[in-house]
C-alpha positions as semicolon CSV with decimal commas, in nm:
position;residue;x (nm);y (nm);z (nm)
1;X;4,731;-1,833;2,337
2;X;4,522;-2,153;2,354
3;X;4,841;-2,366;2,396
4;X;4,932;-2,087;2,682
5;X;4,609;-2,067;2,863
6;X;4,703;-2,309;3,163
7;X;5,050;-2,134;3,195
8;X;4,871;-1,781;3,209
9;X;4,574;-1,963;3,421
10;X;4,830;-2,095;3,668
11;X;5,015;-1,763;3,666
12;X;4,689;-1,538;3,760
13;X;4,611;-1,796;4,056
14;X;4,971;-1,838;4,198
15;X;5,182;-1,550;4,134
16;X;4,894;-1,285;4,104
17;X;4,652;-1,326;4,364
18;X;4,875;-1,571;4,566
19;X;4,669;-1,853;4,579
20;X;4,654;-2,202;4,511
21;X;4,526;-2,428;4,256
22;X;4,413;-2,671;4,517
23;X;4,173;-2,370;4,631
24;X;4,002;-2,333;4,287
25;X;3,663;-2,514;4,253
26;X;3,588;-2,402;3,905
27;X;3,900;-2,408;3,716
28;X;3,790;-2,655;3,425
29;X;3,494;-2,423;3,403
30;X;3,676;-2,084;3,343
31;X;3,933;-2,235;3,108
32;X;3,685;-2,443;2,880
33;X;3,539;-2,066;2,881
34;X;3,812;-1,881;2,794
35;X;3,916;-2,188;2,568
36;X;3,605;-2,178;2,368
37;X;3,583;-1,785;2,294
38;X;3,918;-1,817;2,155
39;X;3,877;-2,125;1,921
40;X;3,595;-1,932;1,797
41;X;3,857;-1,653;1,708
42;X;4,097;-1,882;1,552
43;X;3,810;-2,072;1,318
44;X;3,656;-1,720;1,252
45;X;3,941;-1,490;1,185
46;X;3,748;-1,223;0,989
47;X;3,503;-1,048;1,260
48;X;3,196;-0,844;1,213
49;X;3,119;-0,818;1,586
50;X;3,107;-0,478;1,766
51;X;3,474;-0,438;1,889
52;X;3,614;-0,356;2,228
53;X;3,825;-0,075;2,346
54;X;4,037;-0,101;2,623
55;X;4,353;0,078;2,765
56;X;4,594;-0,125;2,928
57;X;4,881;0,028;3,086
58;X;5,139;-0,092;3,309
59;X;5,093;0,017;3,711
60;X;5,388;0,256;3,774
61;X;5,626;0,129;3,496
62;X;5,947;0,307;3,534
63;X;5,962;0,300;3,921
64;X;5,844;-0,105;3,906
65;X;6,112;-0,165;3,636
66;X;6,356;0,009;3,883
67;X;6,267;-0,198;4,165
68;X;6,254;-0,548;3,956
69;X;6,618;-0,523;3,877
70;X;6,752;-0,369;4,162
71;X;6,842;-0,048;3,915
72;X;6,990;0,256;4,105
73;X;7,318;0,488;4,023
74;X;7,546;0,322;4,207
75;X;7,503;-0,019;4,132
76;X;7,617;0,035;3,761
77;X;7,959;-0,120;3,790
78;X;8,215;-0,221;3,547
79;X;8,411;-0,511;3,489
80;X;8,698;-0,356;3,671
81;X;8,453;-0,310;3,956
82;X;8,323;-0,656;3,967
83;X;8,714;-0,811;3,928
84;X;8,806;-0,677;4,265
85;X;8,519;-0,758;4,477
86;X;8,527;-0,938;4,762
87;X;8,205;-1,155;4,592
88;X;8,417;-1,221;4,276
89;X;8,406;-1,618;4,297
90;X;8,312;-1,888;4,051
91;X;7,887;-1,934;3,985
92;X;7,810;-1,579;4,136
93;X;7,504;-1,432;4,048
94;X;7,534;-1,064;4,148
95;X;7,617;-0,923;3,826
96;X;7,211;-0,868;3,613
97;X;7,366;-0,792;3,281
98;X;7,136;-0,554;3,108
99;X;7,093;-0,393;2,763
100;X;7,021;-0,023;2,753
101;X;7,038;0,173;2,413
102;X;7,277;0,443;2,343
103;X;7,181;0,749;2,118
104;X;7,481;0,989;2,002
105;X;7,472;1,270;1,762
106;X;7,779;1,347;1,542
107;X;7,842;1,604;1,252
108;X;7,811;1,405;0,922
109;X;8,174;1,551;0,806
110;X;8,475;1,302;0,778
111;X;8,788;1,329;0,954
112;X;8,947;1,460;0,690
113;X;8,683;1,735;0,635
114;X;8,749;1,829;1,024
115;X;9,115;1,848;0,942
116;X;9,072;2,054;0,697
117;X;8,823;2,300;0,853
118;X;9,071;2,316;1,153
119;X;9,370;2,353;0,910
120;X;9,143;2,698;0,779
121;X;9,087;2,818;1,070
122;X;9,460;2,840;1,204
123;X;9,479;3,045;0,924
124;X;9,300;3,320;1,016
125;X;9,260;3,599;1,327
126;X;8,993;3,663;1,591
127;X;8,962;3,972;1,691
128;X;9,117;4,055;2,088
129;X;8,912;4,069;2,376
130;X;8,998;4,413;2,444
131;X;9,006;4,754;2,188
132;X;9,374;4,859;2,064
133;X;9,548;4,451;2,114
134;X;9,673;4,297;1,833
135;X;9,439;4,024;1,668
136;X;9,473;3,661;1,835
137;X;9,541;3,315;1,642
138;X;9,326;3,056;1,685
139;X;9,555;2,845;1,890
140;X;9,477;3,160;2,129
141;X;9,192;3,120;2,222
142;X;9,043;2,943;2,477
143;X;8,881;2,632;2,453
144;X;8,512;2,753;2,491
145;X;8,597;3,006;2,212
146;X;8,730;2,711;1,990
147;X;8,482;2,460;2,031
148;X;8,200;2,709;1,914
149;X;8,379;2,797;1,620
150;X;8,452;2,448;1,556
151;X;8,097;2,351;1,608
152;X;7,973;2,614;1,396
153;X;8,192;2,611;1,093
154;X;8,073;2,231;1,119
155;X;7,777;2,297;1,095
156;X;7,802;2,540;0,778
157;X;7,996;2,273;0,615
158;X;7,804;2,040;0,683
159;X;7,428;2,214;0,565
160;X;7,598;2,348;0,250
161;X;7,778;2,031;0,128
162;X;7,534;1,701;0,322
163;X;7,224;1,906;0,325
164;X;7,208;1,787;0,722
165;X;7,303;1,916;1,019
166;X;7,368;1,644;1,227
167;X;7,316;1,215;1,244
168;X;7,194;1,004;1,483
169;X;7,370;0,642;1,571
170;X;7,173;0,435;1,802
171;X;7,351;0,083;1,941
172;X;7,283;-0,121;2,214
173;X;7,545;-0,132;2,525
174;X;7,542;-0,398;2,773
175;X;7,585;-0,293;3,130
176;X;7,643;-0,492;3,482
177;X;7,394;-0,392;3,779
178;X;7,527;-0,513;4,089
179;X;7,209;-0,655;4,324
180;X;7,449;-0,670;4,657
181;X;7,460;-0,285;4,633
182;X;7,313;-0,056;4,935
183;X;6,952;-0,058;4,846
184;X;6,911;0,329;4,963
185;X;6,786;0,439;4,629
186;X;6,475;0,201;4,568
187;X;6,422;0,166;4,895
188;X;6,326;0,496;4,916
189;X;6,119;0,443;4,573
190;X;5,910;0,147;4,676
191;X;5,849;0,362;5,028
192;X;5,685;0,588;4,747
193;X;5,517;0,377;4,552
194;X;5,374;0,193;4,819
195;X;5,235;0,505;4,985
196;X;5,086;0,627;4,637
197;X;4,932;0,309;4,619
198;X;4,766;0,355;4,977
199;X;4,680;0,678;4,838
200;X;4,504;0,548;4,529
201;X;4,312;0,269;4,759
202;X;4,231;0,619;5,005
203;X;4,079;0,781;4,722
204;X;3,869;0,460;4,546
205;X;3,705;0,379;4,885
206;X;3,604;0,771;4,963
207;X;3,427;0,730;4,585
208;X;3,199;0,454;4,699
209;X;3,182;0,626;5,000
210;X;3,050;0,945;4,834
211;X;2,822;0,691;4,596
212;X;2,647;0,530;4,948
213;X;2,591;0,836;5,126
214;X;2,435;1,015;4,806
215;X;2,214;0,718;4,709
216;X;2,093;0,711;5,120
217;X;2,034;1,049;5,130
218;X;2,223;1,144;5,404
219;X;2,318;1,498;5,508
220;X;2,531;1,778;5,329
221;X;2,803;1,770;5,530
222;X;2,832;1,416;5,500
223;X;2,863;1,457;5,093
224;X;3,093;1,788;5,148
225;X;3,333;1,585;5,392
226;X;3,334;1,276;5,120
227;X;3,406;1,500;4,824
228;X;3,711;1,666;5,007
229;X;3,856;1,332;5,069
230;X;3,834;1,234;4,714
231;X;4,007;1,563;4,632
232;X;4,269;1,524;4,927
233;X;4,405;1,156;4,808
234;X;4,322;1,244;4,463
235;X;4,600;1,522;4,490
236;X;4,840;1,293;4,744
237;X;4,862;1,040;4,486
238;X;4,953;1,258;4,202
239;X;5,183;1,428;4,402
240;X;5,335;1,076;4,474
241;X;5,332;1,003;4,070
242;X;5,528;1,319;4,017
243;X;5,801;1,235;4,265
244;X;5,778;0,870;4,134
245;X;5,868;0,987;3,816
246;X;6,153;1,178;3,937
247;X;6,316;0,914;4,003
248;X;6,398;0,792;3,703
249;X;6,406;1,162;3,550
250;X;6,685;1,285;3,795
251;X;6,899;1,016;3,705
252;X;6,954;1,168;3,362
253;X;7,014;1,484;3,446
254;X;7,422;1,543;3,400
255;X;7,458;1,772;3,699
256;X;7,318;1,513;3,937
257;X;7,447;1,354;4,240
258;X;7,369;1,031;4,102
259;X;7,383;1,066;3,725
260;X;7,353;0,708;3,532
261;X;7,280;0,765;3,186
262;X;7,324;0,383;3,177
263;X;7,061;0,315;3,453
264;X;6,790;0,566;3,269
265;X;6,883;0,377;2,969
266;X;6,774;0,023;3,089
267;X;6,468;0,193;3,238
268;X;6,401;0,341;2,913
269;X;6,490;0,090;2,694
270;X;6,315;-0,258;2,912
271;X;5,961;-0,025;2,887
272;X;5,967;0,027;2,518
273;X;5,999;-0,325;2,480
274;X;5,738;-0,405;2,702
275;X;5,502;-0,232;2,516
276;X;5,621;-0,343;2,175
277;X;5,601;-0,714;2,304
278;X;5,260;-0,535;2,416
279;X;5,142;-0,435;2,050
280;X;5,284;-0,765;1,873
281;X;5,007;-0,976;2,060
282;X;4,690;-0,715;2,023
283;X;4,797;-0,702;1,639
284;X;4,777;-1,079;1,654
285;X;4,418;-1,044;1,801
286;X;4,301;-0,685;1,758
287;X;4,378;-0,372;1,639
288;X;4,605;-0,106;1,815
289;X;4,492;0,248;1,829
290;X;4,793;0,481;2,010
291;X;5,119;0,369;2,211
292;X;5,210;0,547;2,496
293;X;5,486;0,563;2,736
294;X;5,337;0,273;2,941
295;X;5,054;0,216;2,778
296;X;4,853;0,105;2,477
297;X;4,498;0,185;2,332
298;X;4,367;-0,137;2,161
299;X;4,041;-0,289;1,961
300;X;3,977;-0,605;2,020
301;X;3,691;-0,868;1,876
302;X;3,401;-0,836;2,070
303;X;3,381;-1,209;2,132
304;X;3,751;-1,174;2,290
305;X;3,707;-1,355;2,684
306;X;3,736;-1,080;2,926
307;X;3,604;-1,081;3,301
308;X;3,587;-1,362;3,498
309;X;3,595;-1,538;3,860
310;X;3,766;-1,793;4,018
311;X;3,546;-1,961;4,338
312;X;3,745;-2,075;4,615
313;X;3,657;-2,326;4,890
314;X;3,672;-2,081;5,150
315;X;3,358;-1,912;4,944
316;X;3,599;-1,636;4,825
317;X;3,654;-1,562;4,440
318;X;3,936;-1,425;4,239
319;X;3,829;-1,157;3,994
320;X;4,039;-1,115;3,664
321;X;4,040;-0,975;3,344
322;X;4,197;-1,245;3,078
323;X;4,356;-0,945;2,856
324;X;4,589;-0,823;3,155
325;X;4,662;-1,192;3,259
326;X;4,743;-1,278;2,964
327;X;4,992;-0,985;2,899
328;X;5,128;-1,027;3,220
329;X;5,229;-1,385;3,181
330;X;5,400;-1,283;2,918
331;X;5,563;-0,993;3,105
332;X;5,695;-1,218;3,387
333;X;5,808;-1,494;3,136
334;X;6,066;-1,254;3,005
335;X;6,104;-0,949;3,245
336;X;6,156;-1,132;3,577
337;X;6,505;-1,056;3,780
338;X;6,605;-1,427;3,881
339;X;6,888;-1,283;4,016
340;X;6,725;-1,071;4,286
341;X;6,973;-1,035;4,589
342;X;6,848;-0,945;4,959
343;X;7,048;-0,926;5,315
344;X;6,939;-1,116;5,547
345;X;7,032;-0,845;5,837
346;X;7,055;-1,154;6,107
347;X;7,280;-1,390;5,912
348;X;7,464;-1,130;5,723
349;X;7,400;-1,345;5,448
350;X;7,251;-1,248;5,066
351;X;6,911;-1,430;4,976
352;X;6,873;-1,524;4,612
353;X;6,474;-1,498;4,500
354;X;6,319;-1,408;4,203
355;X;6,142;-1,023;4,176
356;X;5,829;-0,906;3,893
357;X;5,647;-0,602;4,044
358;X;5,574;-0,524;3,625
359;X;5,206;-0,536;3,594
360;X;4,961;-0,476;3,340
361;X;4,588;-0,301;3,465
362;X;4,326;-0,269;3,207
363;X;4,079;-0,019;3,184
364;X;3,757;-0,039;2,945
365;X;3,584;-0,078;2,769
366;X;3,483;0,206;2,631
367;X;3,217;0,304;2,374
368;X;3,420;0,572;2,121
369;X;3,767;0,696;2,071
370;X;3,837;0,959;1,829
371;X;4,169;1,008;1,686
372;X;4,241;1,299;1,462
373;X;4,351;1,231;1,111
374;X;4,701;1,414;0,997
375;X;4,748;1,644;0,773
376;X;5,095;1,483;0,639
377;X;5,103;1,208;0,462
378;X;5,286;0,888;0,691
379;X;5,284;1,112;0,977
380;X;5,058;1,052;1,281
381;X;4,960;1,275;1,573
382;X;5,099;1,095;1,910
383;X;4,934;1,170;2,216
384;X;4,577;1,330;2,066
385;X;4,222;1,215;2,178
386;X;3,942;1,190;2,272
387;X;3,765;0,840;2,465
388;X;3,391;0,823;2,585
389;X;3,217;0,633;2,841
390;X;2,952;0,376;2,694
391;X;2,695;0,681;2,906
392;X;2,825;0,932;2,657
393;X;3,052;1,099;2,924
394;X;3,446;1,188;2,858
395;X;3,653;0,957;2,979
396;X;3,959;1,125;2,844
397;X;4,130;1,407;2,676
398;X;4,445;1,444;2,604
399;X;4,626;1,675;2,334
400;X;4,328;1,901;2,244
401;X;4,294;2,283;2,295
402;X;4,004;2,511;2,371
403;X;4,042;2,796;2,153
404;X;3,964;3,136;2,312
405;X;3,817;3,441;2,100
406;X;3,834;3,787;2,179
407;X;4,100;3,910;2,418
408;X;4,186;3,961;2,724
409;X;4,089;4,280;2,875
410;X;4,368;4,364;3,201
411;X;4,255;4,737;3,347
């Protein structure tokens, strides 16, 4: 990290607040900081400082990771595809080859075991579909009717003699996502995500609204009219998440329009890896406490650098947390679509630039996080706790129940 600091510096100032490094007035400052904390890290390995809890989670994962790389059904093409396009020359760049992980499951019984179960069953009868016909053959049947026999004779075969039911085979597949394709699709997705984003901004600046007119003491209809609005883009921007989700949801779905099991399998596959790549650095610093989907709860050192500002010329400053810049340096060095295609409507030509909308946001720290112990042995609970503010208030709570006693009376 020490030998990456001016990279990730460099990155927070250019790429993530758009700036320039001719701007910054204090840059020696910030890194000799940030450079110091962490020396102190690497000389003092074993910590007895009060740790640090922090969430950091990637902003909109699935529908960024869709936009980055272009992903929608219909640009998952195959070579066939790409050999008779009219773009098929020598050094084109169209064709983002990505890896997305397939997951079958198969009957553990051999071929020969299938054989013979199908050999047994032409053997026997079935009895007709109607009272008083003579008993059908197997190779009567119709093919519904012999696939569930097939499937469950399998299955009795293969209980009795493997002890299993089924196996799972995961490999990795390689497919090509054309970035000349119609951009309908994520189009319409970064419409959404933009607007939940306005939505989210909406419902931040009615909270500090709501904080100014309580501490002034204005009237009750002032607070009433503030607390709706938090409500109102509260709900908008959930409602936005939900569809935003969908997205990438409806793609799997087999009786879609615009089924891609490969496209939901890049989207899949390039988040878990994001947040593995995520959990190799904290364990190299901290501790990590629960993975999520696009997420991870994390301990680090208390001495680990966190906030700090950039001044400007211009008398501005750029705030940042080092955690998420560091993370997303790291994000951009290995996630970003080089290969990013755009039409230029005037030319009618394609313009080439490079796309990362995959960011990390951190939220913390917090005082406590309880995690409930299992009751198996090498068998945690995902998605169960609790995390408190350092005030003593619930920040979040996620996978517990509130049991009820008595019942229910309904007259």
């Amino acid at each position: 990290m020490i030998d990456e600091l001016d990279a990730a510096l460099t990155f927070c100032i250019v790429d993530e607040s758009k700036g320039s490094l001719e701007d910054v007035t204090n840059y020696d400052e910030v890194k000799e900081q940030i450079q110091a904390k962490l020396e102190i890290m690497r000389d003092n390995p074993q910590r007895m400082d009060n740790p640090l809890i922090y969430h950091l989670d990637v902003a909109a994962m699935y529908p960024n990771i869709m936009l980055s790389n272009r992903l929608q059904p219909d640009s998952v093409v195959d070579e066939a595809t790409c050999a008779v396009c009219d773009f098929n020359r020598p050094g084109k760049t169209c064709d983002r080859r990505m890896t997305w992980a397939w997951r079958g499951e198969f009957f553990p019984a051999r071929r020969d075991e299938f054989n013979m179960i199908k050999h047994a069953l032409n053997q026997e009868t079935f009895p007709p579909k109607k009272p008083g016909l003579p008993p059908r053959k197997f190779i009567d049947l119709s093919e519904s009717e012999q696939t569930a026999l097939l499937h469950k004779r399998l299955g009795d075969y293969s209980r009795r003699v493997y002890k299993k039911i089924k196996d799972t085979k995961i490999e990795n597949r390689e497919a090509i996502i054309c970035q000349r394709e119609n951009p309908f699709y994520i189009d319409t997705v970064r419409r959404f995500r933009d607007r939940r984003y306005e939505y989210k901004g909406l419902h931040k600046t009615w909270k500090k609204n709501l904080d100014t007119v309580l501490s002034e003491h204005r009237s009750i209809a002032e607070v009433d009219e503030a607390k709706k609005m938090i409500v109102l883009y509260d709900s908008l921007q959930l409602a936005h998440k939900c569809i935003l989700n969908s997205f990438y949801g409806y793609v799997m779905r087999k009786g879609a329009r615009w089924h891609s099991m490969e496209m939901a399998g890049i989207t899949c596959l390039t988040g878990a890896t994001i947040i593995q790549m995520a959990r190799q650095l904290v364990e190299q610093i901290g501790r990590p406490l629960e993975l999520d989907t696009d997420g991870i709860w994390c301990m680090l050192p208390g001495v680990f650098p966190e906030n700090f500002k950039f001044k400007l010329k211009n008398g501005k400053a750029i705030a940042f947390s080092y955690p998420c810049t560091m993370l997303n340096h790291l994000v951009h060095a290995k996630f970003t679509n080089h290969q990013y295609h755009d039409l230029d409507l005037e030319t009618g030509e394609y313009i080439i630039h490079s796309e990362n909308s995959i960011f990390f946001e951190l939220d913390g720290p917090y005082k406590a996080m309880i995690l409930p112990s299992s009751k198996e042995e090498d068998k945690l609970l995902k998605k169960r706790y609790a995390v408190f503010n350092d005030d003593g208030s619930l920040a979040e709570l996620k996978g517990f129940e509130v049991k009820r006693r008595g019942e229910l009376q309904l007259i």
